[in-house]
N, C-alpha and C positions, 0 to 999 in steps of 0.2 A: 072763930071757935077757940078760942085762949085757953078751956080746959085743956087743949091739946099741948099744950108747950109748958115745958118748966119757968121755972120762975128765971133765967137767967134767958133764958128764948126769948121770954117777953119783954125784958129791958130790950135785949139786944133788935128785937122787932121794932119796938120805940123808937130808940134811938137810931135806927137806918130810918124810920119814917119822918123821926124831924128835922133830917139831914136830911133828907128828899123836898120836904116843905120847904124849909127857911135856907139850903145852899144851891138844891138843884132847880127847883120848879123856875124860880126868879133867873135863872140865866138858861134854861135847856133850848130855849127858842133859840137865842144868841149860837150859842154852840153845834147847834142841828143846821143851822142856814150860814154859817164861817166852817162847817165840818172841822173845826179843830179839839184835837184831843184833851180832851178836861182836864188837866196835871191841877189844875189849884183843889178841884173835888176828890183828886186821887188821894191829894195831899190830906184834905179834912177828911177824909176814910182813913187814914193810916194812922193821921192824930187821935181816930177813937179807935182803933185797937181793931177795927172791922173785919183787916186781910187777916190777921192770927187767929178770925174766931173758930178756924176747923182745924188751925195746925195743932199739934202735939203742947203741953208746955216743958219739954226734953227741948225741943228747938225753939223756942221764942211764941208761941201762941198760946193759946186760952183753952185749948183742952175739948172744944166743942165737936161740932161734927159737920157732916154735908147738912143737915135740913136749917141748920143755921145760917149756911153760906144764901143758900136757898131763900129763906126769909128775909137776909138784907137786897139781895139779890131783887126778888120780888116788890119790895118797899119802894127802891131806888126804880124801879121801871115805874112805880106809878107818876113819877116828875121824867123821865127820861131814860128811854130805850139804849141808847148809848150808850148815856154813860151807864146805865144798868149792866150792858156787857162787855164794856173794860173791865169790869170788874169781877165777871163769873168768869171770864174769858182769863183771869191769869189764876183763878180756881182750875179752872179746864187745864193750865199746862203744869197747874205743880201736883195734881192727883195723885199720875204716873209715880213720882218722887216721891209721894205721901205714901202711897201703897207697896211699891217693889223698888225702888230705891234703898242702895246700901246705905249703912248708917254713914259712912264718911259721905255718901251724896246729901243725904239727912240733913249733918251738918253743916255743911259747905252751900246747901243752898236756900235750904226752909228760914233761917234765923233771917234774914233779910227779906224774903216773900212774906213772914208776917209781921214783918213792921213797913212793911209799903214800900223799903226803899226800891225793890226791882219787883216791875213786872213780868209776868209770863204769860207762855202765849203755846198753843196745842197744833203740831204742824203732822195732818193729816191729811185732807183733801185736793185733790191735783184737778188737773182739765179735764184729763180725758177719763178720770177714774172717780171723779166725783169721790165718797170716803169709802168705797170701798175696797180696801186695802187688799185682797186679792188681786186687781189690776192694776196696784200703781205703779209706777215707771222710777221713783227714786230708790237709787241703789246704797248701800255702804260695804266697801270693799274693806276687809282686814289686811294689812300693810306692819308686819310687824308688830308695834305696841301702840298703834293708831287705824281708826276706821278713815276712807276715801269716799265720801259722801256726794253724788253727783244727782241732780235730777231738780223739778224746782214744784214746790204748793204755793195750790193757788187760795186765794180769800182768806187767807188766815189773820184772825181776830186778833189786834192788837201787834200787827207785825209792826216793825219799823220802832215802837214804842217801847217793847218788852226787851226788858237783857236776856231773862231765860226762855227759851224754849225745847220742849219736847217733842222730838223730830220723828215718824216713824220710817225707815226705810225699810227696800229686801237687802237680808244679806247672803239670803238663797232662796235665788228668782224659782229653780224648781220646784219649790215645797209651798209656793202658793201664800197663801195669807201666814201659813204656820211658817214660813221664812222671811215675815215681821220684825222684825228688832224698833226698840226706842233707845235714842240716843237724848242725852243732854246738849245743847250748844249753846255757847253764851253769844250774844250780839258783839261784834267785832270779831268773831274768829276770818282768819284767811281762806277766802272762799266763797263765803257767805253775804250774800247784798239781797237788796230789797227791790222790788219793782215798784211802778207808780202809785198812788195812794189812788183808790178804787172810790168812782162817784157814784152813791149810790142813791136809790130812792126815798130810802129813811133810813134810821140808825145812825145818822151822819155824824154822831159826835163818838161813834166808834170806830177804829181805824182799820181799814184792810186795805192786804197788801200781798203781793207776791213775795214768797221766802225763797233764793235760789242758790244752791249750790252746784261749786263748781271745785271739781278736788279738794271738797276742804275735809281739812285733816281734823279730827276728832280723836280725842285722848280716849284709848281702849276703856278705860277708869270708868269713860263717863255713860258706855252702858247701860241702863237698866234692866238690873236683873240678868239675864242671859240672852244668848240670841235665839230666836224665834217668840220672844216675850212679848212681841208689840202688838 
């Protein structure tokens, strides 16, 4: 139904569809039965401008919105599932940042999420809490001018792959889901490791993985928004 989309929708529909045809269809078999993570298709998404097309253009993207992300999103699943959500999957962890994200978080980390160079990845759901963020068990303690972050998500999309992620912890277990907070963390903070890479029965060319912390220390800074915000 094309009446439905602007005229810059429907390029952008296009060209995720002939990116689906002519770079994913021809190898998504390859990449679903080696389950390795597609970096050369992340690469040809970043060379067409793809990851910028919902960020701001204040921060490096094209100004568009979610049903944009949506339509490429959509396009690339019809050649491959996978790789379809490496790619909504590091939409899912830069939202938080899009939406309640200070502008120094803005800056410092969208200009890079929309030109492809770093992934991100949305760290919410545990074992025993499935996503529902009232029971989960990761904590972040305030320590001065830094959060103590302990507890570990489970299945998170694109772990291991992504530099940025948005973490939710409690930073007051009493108050129930409304003692929520999201934090920023980048891939290599002290603390922070990965668990085995999960075998799964389809999506294989998407990575998950256990995200686990353990005392790792988080810059106050990186926040979103206030606490009880997540």
């Amino acid at each position: 139904m094309d009446y439905l989309l602007t005229e810059q929708q429907t390029m952008i529909r296009d060209l995720a569809r002939k990116i689906a045809v002519e770079k994913i269809k021809p190898v998504a078999a390859q990449y679903d039965e080696s389950e390795e993570f597609a970096w050369p298709i992340m690469k040809t998404l970043a060379e067409s401008d793809l990851f910028g097309i919902y960020i701001p253009e204040a921060y490096g993207g094209l100004g568009g919105g979610i049903m944009d992300m949506c339509l490429v999103t959509e396009e690339l699943s019809r050649a491959c599932g996978g790789i379809a959500l490496g790619y909504a999957g590091t939409g899912l962890g830069t939202l938080p940042i899009l939406l309640h994200g200070s502008e120094e978080q803005k800056k410092k980390y969208l200009p890079d999420i929309a030109k492809g160079k770093r992934l991100a990845a949305f760290c919410l759901t545990e074992a025993e809490a499935g996503s529902d963020a009232a029971n989960m068990k990761t904590t972040a303690r305030k320590e001065g001018d830094k959060y103590i972050l302990n507890g570990t998500k489970q299945w998170i999309t694109n772990a291991g792959e992504a530099e940025i992620y948005t973490v939710i912890a409690l930073t007051d277990k009493s108050k129930g889901v409304r003692g929520a907070s999201a934090f920023i963390v980048e891939k290599g903070t002290k603390g922070m490791e990965f668990g085995k890479k999960e075998k799964k029965m389809g999506i294989r060319a998407s990575a998950t993985r256990e995200v686990i912390f353990t005392d790792c220390e988080v810059p106050a800074e990186n926040l979103i928004s206030r606490e009880g915000m997540g």
